[in-house]
N, C-alpha and C positions, 0 to 999 in steps of 0.2 A: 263783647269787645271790652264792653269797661264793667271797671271792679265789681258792680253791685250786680254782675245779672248771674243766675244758678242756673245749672239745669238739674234735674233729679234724675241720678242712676244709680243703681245699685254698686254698693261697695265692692268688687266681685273678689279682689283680693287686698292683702294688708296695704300697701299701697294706695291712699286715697283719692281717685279716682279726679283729677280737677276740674273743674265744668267752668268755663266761662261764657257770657253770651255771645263771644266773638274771637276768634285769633284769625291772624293770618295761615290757613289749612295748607293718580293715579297717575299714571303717566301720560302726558298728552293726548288729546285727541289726534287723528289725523286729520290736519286741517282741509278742508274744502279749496280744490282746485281753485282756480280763479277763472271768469269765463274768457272764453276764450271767441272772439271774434271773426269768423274770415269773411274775406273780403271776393266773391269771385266775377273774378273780369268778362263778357261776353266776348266771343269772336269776332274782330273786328270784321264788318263785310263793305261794300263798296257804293254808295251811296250814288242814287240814281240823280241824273241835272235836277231831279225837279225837285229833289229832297233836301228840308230845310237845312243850315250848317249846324255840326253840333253847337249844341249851348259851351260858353265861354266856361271857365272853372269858379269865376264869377258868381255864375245862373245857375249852376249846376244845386244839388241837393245836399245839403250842410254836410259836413263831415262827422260823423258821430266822435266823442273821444273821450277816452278812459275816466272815470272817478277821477278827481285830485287825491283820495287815499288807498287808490287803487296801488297793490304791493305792499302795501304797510304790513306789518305784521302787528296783533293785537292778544295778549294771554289776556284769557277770564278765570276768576280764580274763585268761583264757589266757596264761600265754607263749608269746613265741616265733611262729614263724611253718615251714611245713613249707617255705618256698619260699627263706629266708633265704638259706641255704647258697652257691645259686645267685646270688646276688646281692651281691656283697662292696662294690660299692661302693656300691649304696643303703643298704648295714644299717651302714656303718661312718661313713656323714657325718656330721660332729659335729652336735649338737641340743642347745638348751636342759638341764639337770639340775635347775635348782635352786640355793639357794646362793651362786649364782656359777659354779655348775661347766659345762663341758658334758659329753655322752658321746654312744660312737655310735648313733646311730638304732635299734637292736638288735641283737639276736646271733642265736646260733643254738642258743642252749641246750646242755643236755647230755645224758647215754642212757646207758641200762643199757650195761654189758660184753658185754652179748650185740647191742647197736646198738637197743634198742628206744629211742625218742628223745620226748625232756621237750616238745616242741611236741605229739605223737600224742598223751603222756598228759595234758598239760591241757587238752587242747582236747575231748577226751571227758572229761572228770571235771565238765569248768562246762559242757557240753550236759546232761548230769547233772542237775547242781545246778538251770539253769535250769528245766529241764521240769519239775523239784519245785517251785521256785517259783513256777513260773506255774499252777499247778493249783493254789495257793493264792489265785489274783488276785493276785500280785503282777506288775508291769510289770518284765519284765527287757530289758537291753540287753549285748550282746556288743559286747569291742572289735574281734575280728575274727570275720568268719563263716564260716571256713574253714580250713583247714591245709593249701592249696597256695599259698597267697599270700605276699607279703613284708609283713612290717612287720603292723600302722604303727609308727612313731615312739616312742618311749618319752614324748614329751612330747605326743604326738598321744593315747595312750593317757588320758593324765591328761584330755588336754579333754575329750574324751567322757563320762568324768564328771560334770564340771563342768557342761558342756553339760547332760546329761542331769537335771541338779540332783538326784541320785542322793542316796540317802538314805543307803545305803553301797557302797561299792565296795572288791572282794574282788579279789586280784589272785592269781591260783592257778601254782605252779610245782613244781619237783620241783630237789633239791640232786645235786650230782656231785663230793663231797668224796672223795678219795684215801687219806685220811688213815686208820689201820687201826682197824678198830672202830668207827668213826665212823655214827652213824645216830640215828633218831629225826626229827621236825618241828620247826618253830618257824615264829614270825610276827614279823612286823616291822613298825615302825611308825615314822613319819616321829620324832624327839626330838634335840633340843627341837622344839618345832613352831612352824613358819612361821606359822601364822594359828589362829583358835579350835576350827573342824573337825578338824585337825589335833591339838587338847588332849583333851579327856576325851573326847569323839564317838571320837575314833579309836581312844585307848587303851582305853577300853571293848569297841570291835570289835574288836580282839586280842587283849584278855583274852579276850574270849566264845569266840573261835573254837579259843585255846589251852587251855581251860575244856573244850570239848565234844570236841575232837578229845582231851583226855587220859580222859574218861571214856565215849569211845567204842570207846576198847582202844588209842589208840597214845599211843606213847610218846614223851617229850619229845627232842633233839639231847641227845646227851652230848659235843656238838664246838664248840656256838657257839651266843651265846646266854645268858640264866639263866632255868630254867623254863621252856623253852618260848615265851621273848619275847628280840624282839632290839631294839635300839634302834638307827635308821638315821639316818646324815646323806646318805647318797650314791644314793638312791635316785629315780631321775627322778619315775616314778608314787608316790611318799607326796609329794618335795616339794612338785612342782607342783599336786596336788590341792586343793581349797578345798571336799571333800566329805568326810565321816568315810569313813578308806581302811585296808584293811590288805593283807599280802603273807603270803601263807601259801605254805611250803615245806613241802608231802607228805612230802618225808623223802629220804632218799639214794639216787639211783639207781644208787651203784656200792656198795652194800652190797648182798648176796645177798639172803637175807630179804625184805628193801623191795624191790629189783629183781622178784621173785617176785611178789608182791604189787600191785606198779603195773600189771604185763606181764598180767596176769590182768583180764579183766571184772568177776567177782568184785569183784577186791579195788580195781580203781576204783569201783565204786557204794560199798563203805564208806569211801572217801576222801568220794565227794560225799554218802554220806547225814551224814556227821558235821558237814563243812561248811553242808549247806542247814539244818540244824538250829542252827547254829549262828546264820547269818543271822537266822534267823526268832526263836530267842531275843533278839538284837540289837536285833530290830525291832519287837519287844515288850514291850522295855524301858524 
């Protein structure tokens, strides 16, 4: 996501190929029904003299009732793509940013020192996320369904929100900072902001999420950033959205520790329990 992270891919054509540790990155998932409750009546029958009166509505057995973010709709936005790599010139065609700017269609992310790679880990941390929130009822939508594919688009990313009239969208990555000592999360959020979702809807989503993820045990970037928030202009997916958006960076994958940690099942479920709690506090809001 920011300037210092590389990832190594072959040149494949003249074109050189741009690796960042983060951008904002198939077509939807089809989201997960929402449950569905029934409720069924017995036959009323005729109650004998000696038989007690029914219980009052009072007495009777609490009424079960829906989630508070039951209906919401929620996009998760993985980075990256596992098929990138292989594809230099569809991931490098310039696209829409925002702004005024353009940039390339995507990257390929970055990866632990040991080669474990930031497309494998967000793409299991928001299967994650999702599954918790759909067993909330809420309606989730994925920007890609997969980790062998290319793309999509960093501005293709954004529609699908949009599209989706998404109530927030979480765009999840992992940092590849160099830099010694450097570790910790942050989140980032489209500022100044293009349009009103973009104003306190958003900022809000990135507070909450750098809110939950600090008192879920991790720890803020000591590299970039203040407290745990970054404030973006260059970011395809916060500009182009017209939905409350935010970009949450897991932490450094070339810091040991963090590397440790991403690389582990383990320690991706407490990435995505702290984020879907986060959502849902958001969405509760």
């Amino acid at each position: 996501m920011v300037a210092v992270r590389r990832a190594t891919v072959p040149l494949l054509l003249a074109g050189a190929l741009l690796l960042t540790g983060c951008s904002d990155d198939a077509p939807a998932a089809p989201a997960p029904a929402p449950v569905v409750t029934r409720t069924v009546t017995p036959t009323p029958t005729t109650a004998s003299p000696t038989s007690p009166p029914p219980p009052s509505p009072s007495s009777s057995a609490a009424v079960t009732t829906a989630p508070p973010a039951a209906g919401k709709v929620v996009v998760l936005d993985p980075g990256h793509n596992g098929g990138n790599g292989s594809h230099p010139a569809e991931i490098n065609r310039p696209v829409p940013a925002g702004r005024g700017q353009t940039k390339p269609c995507n990257t390929t992310g970055t990866s632990t020192n040991a080669g474990y790679p930031e497309h494998a880990f967000t793409f299991d941390v928001a299967q994650r996320v999702g599954k918790a929130l759909a067993a909330k009822g809420i309606r989730v939508v994925y920007t890609r369904q997969d980790d062998t594919g290319v793309g999509p688009c960093v501005d293709q990313r954004a529609a699908i929100g949009n599209e989706a009239r998404a109530d927030a969208v979480v765009s999840i990555h992992a940092d590849g900072s160099d830099s010694a000592g450097a570790n910790g999360f942050h989140v980032a959020y489209s500022s100044p902001p293009l349009n009103a979702a973009q104003g306190e809807p958003s900022t809000r989503l990135a507070q909450t999420l750098r809110d939950t993820m600090r008192t879920s045990g991790f720890s803020p970037a000591n590299y970039i950033g203040a407290n745990g928030l970054s404030a973006r202009t260059d970011l395809a997916g916060l500009n182009l959205s017209t939905r409350p958006v935010a970009l949450v960076e897991c932490g450094n994958m070339r810091n040991a520790a963090e590397a440790a940690r991403m690389t582990s099942a383990e320690g991706r479920q407490q990435f995505a329990a702290a984020i879907t709690a986060a959502i849902e506090a958001y969405l509760a809001s």
